[in-house]
KELO-868950 format. One record per atom (N, C-alpha, C): residue number from 1; atom name; x, y, z. Coordinates in nm, 4 decimals. Atoms other than C-alpha are relative to their C-alpha. Example, Ala and Ser with C-alpha at 12.3 -4.5 7.8 and 13.67 -1.06 7.14 Angstrom:
   seq   atom          X          Y          Z
     1      N     0.0890    -0.1190     0.0000
     1     CA     1.2300    -0.4500     0.7800
     1      C     0.0900     0.1200     0.0000
     2      N    -0.0820    -0.1190    -0.0060
     2     CA     1.3670    -0.1060     0.7140
     2      C    -0.0770     0.1090     0.0730
This chain:
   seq   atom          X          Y          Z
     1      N     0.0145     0.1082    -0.0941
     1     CA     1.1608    -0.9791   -11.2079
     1      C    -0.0982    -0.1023    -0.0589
     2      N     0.1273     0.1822     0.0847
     2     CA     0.9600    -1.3380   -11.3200
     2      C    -0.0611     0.0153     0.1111
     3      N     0.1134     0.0546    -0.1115
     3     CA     0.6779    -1.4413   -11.1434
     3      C     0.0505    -0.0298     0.1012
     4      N    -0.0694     0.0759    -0.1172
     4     CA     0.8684    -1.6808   -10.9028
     4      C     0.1223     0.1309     0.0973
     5      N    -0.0803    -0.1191    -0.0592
     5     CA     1.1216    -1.3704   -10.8221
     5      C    -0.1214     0.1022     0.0697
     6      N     0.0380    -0.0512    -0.0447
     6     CA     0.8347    -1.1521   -10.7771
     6      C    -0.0945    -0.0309     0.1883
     7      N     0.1017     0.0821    -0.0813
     7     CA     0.6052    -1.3934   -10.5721
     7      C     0.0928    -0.0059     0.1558
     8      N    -0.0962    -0.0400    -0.1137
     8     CA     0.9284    -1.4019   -10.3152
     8      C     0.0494     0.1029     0.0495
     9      N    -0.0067    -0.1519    -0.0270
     9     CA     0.9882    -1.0449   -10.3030
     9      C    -0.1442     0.0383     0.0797
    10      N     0.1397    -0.0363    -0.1095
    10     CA     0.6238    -1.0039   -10.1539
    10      C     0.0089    -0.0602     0.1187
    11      N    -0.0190     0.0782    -0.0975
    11     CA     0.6617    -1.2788    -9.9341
    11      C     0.1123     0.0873     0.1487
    12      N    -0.1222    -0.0178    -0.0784
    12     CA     0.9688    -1.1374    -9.8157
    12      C    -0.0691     0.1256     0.1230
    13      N     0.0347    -0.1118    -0.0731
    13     CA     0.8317    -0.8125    -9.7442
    13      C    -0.1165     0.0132     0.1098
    14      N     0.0881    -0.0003    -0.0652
    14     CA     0.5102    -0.9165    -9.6022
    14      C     0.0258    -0.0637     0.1087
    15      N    -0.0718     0.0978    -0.0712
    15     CA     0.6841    -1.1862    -9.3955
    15      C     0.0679     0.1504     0.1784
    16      N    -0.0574    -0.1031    -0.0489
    16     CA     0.9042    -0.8685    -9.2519
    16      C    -0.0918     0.0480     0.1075
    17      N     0.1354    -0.0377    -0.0675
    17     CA     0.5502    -0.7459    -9.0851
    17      C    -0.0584    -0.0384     0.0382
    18      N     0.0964     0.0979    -0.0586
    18     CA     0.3905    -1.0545    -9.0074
    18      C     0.0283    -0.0196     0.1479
    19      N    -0.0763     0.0896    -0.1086
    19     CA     0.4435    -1.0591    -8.6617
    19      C    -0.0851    -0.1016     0.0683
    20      N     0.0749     0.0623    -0.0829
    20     CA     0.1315    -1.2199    -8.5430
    20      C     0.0236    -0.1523    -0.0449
    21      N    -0.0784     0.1756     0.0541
    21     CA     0.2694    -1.5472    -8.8049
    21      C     0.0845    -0.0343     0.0981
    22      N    -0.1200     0.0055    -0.0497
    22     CA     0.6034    -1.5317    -8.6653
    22      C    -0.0056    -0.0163     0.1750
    23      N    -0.0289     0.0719    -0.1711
    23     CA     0.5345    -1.5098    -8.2781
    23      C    -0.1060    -0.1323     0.0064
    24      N     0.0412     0.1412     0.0180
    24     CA     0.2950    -1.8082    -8.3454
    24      C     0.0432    -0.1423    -0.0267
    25      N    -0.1748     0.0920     0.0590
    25     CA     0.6406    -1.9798    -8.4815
    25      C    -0.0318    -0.0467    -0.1126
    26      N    -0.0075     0.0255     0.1626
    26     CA     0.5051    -1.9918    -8.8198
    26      C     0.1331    -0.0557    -0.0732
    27      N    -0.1310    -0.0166     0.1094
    27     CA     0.7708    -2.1017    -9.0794
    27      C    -0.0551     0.0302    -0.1141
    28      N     0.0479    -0.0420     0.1633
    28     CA     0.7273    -1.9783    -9.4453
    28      C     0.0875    -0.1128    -0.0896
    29      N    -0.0773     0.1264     0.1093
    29     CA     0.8650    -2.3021    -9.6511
    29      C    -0.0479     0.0203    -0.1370
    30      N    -0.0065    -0.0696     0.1890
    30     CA     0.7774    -2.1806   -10.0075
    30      C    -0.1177     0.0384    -0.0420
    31      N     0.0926    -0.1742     0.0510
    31     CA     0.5744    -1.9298   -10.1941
    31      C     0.0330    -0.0317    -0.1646
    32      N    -0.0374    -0.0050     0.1506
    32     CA     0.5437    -1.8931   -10.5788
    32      C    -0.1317    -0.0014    -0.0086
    33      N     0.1248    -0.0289     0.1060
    33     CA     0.2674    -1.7498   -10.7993
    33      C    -0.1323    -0.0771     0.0595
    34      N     0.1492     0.0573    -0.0207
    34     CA    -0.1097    -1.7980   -10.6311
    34      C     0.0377    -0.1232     0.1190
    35      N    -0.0336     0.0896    -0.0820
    35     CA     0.0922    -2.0406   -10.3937
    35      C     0.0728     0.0178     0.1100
    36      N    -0.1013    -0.0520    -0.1311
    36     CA     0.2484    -2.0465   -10.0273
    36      C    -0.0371    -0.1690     0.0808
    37      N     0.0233     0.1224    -0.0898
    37     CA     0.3241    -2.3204    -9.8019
    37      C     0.0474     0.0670     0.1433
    38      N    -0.0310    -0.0472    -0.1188
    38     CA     0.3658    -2.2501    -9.4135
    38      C    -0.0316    -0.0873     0.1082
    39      N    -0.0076     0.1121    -0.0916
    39     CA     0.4289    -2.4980    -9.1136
    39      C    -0.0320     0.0572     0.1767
    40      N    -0.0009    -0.0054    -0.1719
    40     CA     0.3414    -2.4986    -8.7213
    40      C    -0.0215    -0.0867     0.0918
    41      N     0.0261     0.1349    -0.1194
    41     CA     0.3752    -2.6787    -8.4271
    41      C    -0.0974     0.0232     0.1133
    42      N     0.1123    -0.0504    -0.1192
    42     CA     0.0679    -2.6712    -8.2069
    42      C     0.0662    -0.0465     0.1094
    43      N    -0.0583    -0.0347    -0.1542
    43     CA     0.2361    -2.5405    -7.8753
    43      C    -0.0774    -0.0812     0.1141
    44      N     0.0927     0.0582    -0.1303
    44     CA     0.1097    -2.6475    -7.5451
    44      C    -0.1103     0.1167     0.0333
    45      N     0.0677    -0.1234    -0.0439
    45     CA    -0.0162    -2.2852    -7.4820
    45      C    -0.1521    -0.0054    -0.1085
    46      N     0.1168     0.0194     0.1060
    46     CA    -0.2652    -2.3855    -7.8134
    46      C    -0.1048    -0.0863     0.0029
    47      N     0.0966     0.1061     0.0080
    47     CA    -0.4136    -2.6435    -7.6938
    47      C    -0.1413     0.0202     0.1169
    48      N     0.1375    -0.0359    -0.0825
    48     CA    -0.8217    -2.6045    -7.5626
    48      C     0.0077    -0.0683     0.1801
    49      N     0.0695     0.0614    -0.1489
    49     CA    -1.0258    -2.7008    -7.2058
    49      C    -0.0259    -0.1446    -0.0452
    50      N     0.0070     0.1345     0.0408
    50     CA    -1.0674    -3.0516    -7.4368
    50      C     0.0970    -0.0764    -0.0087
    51      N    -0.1211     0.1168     0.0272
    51     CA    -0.7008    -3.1470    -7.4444
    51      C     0.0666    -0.0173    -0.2054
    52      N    -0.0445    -0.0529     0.1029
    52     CA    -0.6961    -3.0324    -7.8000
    52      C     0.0558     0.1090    -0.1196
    53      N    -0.0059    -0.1786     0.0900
    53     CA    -0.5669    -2.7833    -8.0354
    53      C    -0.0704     0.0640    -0.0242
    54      N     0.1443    -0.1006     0.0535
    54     CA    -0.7784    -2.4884    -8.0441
    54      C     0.0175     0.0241    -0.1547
    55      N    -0.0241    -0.0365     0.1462
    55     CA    -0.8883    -2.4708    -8.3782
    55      C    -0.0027     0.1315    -0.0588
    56      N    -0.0354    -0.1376     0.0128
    56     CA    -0.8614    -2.0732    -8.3959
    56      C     0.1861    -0.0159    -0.0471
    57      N    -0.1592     0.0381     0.0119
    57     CA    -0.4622    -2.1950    -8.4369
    57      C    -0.0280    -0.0065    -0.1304
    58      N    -0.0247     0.0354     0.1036
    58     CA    -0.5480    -2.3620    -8.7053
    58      C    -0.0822     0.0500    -0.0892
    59      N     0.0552    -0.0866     0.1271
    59     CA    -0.7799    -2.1271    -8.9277
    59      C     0.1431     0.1149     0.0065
    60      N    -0.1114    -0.0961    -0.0326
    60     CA    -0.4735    -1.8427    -8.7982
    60      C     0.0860    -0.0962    -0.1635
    61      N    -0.1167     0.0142     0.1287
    61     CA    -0.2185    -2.0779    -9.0168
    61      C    -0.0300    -0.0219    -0.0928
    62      N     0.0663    -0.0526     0.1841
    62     CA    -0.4707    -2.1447    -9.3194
    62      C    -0.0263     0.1502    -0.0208
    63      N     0.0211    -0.0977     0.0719
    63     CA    -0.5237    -1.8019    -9.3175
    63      C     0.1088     0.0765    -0.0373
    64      N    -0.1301    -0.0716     0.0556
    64     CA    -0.1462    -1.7176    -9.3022
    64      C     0.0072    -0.0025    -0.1389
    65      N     0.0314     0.0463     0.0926
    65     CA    -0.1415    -1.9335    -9.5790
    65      C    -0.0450     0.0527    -0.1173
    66      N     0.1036    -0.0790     0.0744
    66     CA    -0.3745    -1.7920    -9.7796
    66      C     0.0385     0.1611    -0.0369
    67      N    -0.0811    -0.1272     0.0412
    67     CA    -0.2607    -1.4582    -9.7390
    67      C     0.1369     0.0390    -0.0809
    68      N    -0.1044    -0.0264     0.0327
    68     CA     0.0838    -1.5128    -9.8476
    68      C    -0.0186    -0.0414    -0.1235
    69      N     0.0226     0.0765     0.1679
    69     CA    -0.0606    -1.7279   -10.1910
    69      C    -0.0538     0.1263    -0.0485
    70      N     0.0599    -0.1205     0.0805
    70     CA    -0.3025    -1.4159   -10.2498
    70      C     0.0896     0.0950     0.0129
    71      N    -0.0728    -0.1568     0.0800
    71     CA    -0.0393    -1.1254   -10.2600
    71      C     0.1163    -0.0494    -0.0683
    72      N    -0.1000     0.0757     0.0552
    72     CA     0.2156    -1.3178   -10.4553
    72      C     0.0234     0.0980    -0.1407
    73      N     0.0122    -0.0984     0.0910
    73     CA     0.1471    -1.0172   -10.7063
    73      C     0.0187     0.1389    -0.0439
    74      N    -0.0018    -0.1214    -0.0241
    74     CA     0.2154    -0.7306   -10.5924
    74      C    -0.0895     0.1028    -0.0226
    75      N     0.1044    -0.0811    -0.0416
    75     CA    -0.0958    -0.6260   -10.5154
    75      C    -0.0667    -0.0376     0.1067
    76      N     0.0545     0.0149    -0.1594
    76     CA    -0.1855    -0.5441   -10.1814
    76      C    -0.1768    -0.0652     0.0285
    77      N     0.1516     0.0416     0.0082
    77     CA    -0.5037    -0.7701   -10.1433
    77      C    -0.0519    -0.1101     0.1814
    78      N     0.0626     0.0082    -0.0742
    78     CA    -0.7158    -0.8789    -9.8541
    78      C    -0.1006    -0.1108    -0.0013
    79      N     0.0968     0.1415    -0.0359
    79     CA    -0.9410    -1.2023    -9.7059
    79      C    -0.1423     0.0713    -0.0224
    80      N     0.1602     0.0081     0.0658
    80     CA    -1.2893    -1.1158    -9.8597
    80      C    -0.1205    -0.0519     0.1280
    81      N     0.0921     0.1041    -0.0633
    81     CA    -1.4477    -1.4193    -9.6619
    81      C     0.0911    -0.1171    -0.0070
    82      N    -0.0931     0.1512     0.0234
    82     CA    -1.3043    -1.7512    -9.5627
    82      C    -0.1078    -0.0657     0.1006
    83      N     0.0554     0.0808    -0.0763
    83     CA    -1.4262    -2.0470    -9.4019
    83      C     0.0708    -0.1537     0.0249
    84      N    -0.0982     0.1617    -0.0431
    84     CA    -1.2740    -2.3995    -9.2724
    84      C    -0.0915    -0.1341     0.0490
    85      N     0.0668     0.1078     0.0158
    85     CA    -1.3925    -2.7578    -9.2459
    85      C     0.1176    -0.0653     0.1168
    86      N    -0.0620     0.0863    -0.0764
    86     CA    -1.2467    -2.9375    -8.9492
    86      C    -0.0046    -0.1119     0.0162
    87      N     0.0803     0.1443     0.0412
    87     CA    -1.2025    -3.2785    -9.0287
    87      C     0.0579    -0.0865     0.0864
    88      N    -0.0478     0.0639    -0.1037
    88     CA    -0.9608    -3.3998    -8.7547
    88      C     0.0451     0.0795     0.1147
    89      N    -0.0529    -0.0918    -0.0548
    89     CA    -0.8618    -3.3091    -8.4383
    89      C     0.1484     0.0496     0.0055
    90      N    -0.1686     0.0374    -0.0462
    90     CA    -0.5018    -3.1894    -8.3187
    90      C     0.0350     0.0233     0.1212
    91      N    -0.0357    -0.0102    -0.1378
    91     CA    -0.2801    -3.2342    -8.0355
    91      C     0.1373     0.1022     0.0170
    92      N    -0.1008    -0.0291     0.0097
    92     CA     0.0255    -3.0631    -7.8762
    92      C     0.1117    -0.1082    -0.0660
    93      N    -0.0394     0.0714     0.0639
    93     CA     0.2877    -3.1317    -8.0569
    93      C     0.0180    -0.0502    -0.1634
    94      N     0.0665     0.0366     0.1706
    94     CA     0.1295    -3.2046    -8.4084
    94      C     0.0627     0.1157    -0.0452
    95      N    -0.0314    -0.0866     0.1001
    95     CA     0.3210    -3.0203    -8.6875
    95      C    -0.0876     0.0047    -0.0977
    96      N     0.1377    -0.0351     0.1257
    96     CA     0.0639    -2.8717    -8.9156
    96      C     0.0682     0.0696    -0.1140
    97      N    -0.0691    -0.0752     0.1652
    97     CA     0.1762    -2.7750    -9.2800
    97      C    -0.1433     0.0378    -0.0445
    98      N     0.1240    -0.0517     0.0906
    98     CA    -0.0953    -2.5199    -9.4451
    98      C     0.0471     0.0052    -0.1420
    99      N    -0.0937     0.0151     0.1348
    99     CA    -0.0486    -2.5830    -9.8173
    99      C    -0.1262     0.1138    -0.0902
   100      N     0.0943    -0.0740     0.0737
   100     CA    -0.2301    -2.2590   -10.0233
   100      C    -0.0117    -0.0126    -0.1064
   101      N     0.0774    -0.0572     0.1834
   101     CA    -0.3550    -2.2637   -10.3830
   101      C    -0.0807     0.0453    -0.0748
   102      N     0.0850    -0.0764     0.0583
   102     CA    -0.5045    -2.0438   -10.5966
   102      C    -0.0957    -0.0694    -0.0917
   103      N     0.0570     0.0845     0.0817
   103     CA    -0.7933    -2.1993   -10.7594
   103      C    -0.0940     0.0838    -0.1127
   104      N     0.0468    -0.0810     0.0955
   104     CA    -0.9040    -1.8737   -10.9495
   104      C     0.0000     0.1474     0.0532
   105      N    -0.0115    -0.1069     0.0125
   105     CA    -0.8469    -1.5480   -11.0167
   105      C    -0.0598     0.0774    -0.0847
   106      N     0.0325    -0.0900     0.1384
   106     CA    -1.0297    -1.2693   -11.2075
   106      C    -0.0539     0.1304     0.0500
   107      N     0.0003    -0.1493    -0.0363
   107     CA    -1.0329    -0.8529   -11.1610
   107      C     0.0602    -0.0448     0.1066
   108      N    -0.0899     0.0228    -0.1281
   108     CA    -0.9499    -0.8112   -10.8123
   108      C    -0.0750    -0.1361     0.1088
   109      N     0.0822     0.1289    -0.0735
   109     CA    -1.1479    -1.1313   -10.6678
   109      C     0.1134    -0.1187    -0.0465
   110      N    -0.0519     0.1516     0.0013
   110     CA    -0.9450    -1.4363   -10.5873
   110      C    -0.0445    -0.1349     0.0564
   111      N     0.0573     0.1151    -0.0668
   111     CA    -1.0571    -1.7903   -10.4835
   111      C     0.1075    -0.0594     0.0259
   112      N    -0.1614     0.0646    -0.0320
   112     CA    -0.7602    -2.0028   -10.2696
   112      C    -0.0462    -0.1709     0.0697
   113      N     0.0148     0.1078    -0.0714
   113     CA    -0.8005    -2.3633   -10.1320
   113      C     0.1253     0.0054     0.0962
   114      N    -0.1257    -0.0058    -0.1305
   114     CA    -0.5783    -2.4233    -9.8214
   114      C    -0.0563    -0.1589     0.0825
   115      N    -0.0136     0.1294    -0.0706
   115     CA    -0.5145    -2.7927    -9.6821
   115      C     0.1035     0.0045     0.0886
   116      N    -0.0886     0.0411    -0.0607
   116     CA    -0.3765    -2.8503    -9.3542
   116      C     0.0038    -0.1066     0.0325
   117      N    -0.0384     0.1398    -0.0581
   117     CA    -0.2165    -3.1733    -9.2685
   117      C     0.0912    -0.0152     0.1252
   118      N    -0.1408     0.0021    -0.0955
   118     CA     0.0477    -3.2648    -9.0055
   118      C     0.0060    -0.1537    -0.0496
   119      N    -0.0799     0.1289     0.0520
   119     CA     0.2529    -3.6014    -9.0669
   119      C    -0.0048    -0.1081     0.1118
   120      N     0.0221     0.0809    -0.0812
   120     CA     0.1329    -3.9043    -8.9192
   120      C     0.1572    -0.1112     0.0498
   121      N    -0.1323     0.1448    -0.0650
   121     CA     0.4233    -4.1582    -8.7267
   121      C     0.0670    -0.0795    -0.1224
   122      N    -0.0461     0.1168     0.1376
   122     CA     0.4160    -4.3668    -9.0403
   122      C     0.1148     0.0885    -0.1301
   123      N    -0.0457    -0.1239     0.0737
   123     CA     0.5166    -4.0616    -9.2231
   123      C    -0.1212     0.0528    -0.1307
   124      N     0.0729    -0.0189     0.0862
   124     CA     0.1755    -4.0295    -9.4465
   124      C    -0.0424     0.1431     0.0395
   125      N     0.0962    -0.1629    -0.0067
   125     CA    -0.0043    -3.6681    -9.4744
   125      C    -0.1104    -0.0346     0.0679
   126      N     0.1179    -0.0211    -0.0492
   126     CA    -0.3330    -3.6601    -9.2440
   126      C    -0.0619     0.1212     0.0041
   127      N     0.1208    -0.1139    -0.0009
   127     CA    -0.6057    -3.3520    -9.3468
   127      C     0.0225    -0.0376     0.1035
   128      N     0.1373    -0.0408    -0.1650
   128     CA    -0.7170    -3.1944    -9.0128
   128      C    -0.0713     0.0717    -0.0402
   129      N     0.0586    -0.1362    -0.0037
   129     CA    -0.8360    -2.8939    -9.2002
   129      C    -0.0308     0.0769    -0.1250
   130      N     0.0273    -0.0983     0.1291
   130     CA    -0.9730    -2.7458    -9.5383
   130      C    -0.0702     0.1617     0.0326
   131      N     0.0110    -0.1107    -0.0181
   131     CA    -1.0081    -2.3861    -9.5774
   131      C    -0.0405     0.0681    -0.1400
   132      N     0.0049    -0.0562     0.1355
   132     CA    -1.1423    -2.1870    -9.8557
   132      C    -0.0377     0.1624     0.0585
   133      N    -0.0466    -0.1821    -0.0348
   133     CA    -1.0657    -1.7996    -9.8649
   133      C    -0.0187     0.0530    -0.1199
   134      N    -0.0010    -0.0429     0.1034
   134     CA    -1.1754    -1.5636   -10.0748
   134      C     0.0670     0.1303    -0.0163
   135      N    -0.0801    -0.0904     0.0003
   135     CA    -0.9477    -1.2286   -10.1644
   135      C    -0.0768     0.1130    -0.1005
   136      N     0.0327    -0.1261     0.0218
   136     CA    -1.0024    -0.8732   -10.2241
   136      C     0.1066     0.1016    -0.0376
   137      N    -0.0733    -0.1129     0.0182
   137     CA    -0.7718    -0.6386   -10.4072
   137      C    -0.0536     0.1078     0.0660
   138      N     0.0225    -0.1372    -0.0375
   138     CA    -0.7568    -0.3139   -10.2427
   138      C     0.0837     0.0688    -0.1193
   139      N    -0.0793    -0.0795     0.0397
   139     CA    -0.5150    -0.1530   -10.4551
   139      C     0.0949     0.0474     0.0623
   140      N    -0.1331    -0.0425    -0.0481
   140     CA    -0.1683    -0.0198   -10.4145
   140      C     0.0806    -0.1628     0.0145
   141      N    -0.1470     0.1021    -0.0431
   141     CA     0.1654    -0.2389   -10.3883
   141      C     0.0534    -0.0600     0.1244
   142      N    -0.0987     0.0387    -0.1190
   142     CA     0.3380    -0.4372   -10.1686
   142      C     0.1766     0.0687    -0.0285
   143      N    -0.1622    -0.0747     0.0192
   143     CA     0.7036    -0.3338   -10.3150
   143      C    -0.0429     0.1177    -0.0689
   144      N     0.0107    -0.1141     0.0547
   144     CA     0.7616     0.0078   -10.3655
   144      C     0.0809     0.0499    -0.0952
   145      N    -0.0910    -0.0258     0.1002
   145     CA     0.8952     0.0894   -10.7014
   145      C     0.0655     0.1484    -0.0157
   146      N    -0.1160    -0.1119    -0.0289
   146     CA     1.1980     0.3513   -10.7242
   146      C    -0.0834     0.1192    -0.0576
   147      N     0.0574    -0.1170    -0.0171
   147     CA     1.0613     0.6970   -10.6418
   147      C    -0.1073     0.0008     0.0940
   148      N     0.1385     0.0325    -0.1160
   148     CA     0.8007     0.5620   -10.3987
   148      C     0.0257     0.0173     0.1024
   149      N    -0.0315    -0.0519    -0.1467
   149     CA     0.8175     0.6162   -10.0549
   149      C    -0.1335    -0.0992     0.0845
């Protein structure tokens, strides 16, 4: 399997299990090596006592994000520490795209940047949200190679 084959084979499988992404109405729009992109529409049910998107929504889809860029390897690995920078607000409504990238890797320690935007009227990208996550190999696989269980 290549990188790009493998990096979707994790996805796939982890995807399979994600349910807390998925009933959130996550979408998974592409994945590949140290990378994942993933979209949401802040619901009505998401939005605070201020009239705005709780931003717990939106660390949830940078950290989907994030998660799906760090196991792109098939190795079962884990959020370390993360943290987020809220730089705009959002409303219902607002489609948020989390865009993950790996900005370093070495042993089992990964570093990921994660930008969310949603798409202004005009059609330009608007940041609401930087995220930086750091990852933790545990060990063991996501796919189980023949004889595994």
């Amino acid at each position: 399997m290549n990188p790009e084959e493998l990096a979707r084979a994790c996805a796939s499988t982890m995807w399979s299990e994600d349910r807390a992404s998925r009933d959130l109405g996550m979408e998974l729009l592409e994945v590949g090596p140290g990378r994942a992109v993933l979209r949401m529409t802040v619901r009505e049910d998401m939005v605070n006592g201020h009239g705005i998107g709780h931003g717990g929504y939106t660390f949830t889809l940078a950290d989907s994000a994030f998660a799906f860029a760090c196991n792109t390897y098939d190795r079962i690995t884990v959020a370390a520490s993360a943290q987020i920078r809220f730089r705009r607000p959002t409303h219902h409504g607002d489609v948020l795209v989390a865009t993950a990238v790996e900005r370093a890797r070495e042993g089992r320690d990964g570093t990921y940047d994660v930008t969310v935007a949603r798409t202004r009227p005009d059609g330009t990208d608007e940041v609401v949200a930087e995220f930086d996550g750091r990852s933790r190999e545990l060990g063991g696989r996501l796919l189980a190679s023949p004889g595994e269980s």
